[in-house]
PASEFI-122507 format. One line per 5 residues: their letters; for each residue x, y, z of N, C-alpha, C. Coordinates in Angstrom, 1 decimal. Layout:
BEGIN
a> X:Y:Z:X:Y:Z:X:Y:Z  ...
END
This chain:
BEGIN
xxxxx> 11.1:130.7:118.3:11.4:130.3:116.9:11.3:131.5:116.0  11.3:131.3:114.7:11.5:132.4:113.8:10.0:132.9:113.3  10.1:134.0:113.6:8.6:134.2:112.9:8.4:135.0:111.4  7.5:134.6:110.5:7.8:135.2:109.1:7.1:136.2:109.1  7.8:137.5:108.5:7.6:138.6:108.5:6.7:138.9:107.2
xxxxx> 6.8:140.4:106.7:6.1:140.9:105.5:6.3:140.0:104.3  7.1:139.7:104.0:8.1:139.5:102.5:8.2:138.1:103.0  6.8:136.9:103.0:7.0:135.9:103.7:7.7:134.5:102.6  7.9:134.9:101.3:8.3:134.2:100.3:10.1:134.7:100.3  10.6:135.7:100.6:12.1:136.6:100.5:12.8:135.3:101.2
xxxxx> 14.0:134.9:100.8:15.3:134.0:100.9:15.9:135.4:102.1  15.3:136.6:101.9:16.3:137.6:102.7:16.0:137.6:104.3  16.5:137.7:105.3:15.9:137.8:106.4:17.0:138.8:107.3  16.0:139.3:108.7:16.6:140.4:109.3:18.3:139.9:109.8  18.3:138.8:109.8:19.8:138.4:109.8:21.3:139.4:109.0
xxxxx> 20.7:138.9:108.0:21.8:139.5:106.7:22.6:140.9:107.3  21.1:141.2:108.0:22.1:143.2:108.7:22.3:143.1:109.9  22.1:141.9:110.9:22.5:141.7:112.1:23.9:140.4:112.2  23.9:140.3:113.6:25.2:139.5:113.5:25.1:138.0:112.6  26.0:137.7:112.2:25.9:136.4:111.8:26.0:135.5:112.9
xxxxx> 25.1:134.2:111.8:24.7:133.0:112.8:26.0:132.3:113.3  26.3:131.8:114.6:26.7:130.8:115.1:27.3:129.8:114.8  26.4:129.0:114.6:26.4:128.1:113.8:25.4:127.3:112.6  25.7:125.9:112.0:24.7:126.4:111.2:24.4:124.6:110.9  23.6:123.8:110.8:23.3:122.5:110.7:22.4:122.5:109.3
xxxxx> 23.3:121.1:108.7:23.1:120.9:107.6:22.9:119.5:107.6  21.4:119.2:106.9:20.5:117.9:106.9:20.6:117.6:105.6  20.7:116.4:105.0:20.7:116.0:104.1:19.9:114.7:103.8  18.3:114.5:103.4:17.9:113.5:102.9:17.9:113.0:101.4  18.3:111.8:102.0:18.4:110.8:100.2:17.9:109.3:100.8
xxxxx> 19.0:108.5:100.2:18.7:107.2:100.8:18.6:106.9:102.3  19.9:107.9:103.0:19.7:107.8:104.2:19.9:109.4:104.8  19.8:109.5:106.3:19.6:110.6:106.5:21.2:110.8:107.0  21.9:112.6:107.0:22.8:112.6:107.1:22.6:114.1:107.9  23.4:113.9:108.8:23.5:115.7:109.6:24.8:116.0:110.2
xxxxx> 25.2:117.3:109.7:26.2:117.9:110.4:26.3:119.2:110.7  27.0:119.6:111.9:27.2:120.5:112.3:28.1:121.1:112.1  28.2:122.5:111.2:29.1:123.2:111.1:29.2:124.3:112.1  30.2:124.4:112.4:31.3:126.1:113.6:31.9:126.9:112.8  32.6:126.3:111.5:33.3:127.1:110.7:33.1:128.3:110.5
xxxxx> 33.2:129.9:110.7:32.6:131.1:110.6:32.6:131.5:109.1  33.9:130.6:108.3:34.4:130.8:106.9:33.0:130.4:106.4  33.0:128.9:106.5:32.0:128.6:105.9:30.6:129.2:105.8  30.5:128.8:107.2:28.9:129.8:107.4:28.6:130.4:106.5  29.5:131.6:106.7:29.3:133.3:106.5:29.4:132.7:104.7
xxxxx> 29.6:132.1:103.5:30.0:131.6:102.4:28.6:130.9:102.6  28.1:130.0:102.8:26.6:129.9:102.4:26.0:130.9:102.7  25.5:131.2:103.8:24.7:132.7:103.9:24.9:133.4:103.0  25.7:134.3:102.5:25.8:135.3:101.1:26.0:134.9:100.4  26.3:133.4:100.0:25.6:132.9:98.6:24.1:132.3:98.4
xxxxx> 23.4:132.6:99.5:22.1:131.6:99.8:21.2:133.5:99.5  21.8:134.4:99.5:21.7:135.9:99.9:21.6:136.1:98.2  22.4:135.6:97.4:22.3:136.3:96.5:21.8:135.2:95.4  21.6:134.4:96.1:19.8:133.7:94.8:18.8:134.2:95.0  18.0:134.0:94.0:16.8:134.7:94.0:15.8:133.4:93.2
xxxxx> 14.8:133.9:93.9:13.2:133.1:93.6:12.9:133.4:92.6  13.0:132.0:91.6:12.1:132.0:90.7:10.7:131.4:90.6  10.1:131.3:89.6:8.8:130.5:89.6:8.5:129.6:90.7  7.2:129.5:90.6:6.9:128.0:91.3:7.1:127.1:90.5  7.2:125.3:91.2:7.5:124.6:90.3:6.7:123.4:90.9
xxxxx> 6.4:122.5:89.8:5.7:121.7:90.0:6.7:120.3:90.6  8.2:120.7:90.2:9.2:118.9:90.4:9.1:119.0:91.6  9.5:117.8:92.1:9.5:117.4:93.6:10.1:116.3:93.0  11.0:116.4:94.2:12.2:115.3:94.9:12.5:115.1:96.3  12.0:114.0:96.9:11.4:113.9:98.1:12.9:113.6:98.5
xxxxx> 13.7:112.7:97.5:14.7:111.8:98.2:16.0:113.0:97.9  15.3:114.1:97.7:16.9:114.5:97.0:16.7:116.2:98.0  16.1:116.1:99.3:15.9:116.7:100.4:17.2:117.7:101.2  17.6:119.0:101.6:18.2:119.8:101.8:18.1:120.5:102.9  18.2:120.4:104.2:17.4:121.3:105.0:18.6:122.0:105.5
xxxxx> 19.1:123.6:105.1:20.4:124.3:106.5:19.6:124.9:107.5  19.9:124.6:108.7:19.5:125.5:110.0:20.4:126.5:110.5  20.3:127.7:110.0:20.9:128.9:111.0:20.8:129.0:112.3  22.0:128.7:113.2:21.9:129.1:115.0:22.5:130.5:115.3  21.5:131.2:116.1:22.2:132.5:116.1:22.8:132.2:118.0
xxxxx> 23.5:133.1:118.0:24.2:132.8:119.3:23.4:132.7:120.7  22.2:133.3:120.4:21.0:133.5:121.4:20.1:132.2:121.5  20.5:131.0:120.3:19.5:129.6:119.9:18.7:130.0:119.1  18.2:131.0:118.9:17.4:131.7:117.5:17.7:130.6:116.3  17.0:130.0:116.1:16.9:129.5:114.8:16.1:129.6:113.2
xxxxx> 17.2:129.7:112.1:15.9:129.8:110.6:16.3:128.8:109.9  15.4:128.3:109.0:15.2:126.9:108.4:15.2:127.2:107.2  15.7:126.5:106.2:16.0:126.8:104.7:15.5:125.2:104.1  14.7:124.9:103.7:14.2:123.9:103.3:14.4:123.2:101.7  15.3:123.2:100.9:15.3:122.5:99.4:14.6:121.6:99.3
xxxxx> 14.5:120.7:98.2:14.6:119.4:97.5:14.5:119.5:95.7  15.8:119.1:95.5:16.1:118.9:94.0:16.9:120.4:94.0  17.3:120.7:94.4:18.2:122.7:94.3:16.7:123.2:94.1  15.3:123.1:94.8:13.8:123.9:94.5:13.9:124.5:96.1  13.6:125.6:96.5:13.5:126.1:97.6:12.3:125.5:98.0
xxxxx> 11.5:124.9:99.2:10.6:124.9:99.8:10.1:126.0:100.4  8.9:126.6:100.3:8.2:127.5:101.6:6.7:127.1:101.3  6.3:127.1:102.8:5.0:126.9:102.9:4.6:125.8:102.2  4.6:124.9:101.5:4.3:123.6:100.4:4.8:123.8:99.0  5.2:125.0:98.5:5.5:125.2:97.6:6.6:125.2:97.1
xxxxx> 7.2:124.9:96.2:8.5:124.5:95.3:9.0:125.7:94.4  10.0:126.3:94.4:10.4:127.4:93.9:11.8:127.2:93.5  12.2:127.7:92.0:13.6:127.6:91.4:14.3:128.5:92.1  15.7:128.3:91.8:16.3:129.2:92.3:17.2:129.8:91.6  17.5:130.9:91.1:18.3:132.0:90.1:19.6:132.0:90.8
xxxxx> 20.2:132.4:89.7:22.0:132.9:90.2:22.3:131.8:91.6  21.9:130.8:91.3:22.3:129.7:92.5:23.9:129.0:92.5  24.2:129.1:92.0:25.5:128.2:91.7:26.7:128.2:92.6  26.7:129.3:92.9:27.9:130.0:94.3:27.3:128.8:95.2  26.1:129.4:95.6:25.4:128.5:96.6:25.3:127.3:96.6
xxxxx> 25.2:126.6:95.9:25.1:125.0:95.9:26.7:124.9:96.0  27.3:125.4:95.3:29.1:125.0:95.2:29.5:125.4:97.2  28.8:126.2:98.0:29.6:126.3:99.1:28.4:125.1:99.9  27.6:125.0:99.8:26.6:123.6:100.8:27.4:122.7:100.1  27.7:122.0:99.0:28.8:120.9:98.5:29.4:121.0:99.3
xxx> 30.3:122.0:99.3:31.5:121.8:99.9:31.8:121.5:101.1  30.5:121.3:102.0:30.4:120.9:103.8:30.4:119.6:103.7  31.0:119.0:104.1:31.1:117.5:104.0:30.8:116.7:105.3
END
C-alpha cells in the first residue's frame, strides 16, 4: 500500500513525476453508496492535474458525513493512493481541510458519471 512520506499533509505525491495511474475508482457516499470505475486515460490524467493544482487550506471544523468522496489511484503495478473528501474538505488523518483553486477539480470528478 501507499506509504506517507515527508510532506504527510501535500495533495502532491511521487506519482505526478512518474507514470500515470491506470486506473482510477471513484466512491461516492450520500444517501446511498455509489462506485465506479474509470479506464478513461483522458479523464484520469484531468482529475489528477486538477486534484495537482489545489492547494490546502485551513483546517476546518464542517463535516459532511453524507456528502463523502473517496478517488482511488490504480497504478499499473496495483499500487494504490486514496484521496478522501467530504463536503469538497479534503480528509487526512481525521482532519478536514479546504481546498483552494479547486474548481477545475470538482468540475472533472462531476463529470465521471
Amino acid at each position: 500500500g501507499y506509504q506517507r512520506g515527508e510532506s504527510e499533509c501535500a495533495l502532491w505525491t511521487d506519482w505526478q513525476q512518474g507514470t500515470p495511474p491506470a486506473g482510477l475508482i471513484v466512491v461516492r457516499d450520500g444517501e446511498a453508496r455509489t462506485c465506479r470505475v474509470v479506464n478513461d486515460e483522458a479523464a484520469i490524467q484531468q482529475v489528477m492535474e486538477t486534484l495537482y493544482q489545489a492547494q490546502l487550506g485551513e483546517a476546518t471544523d464542517l463535516r459532511a458525513e453524507d456528502a463523502g468522496l473517496t478517488l482511488i489511484f490504480v497504478a499499473a503495478d496495483g499500487e494504490q493512493i486514496a484521496y478522501r473528501f467530504e463536503d469538497k474538505a479534503y480528509v487526512w488523518d481525521g482532519t478536514h481541510y479546504t481546498l483552494q483553486n479547486a474548481d477545475a477539480f470538482w468540475k472533472a470528478v462531476n463529470e465521471i458519471r
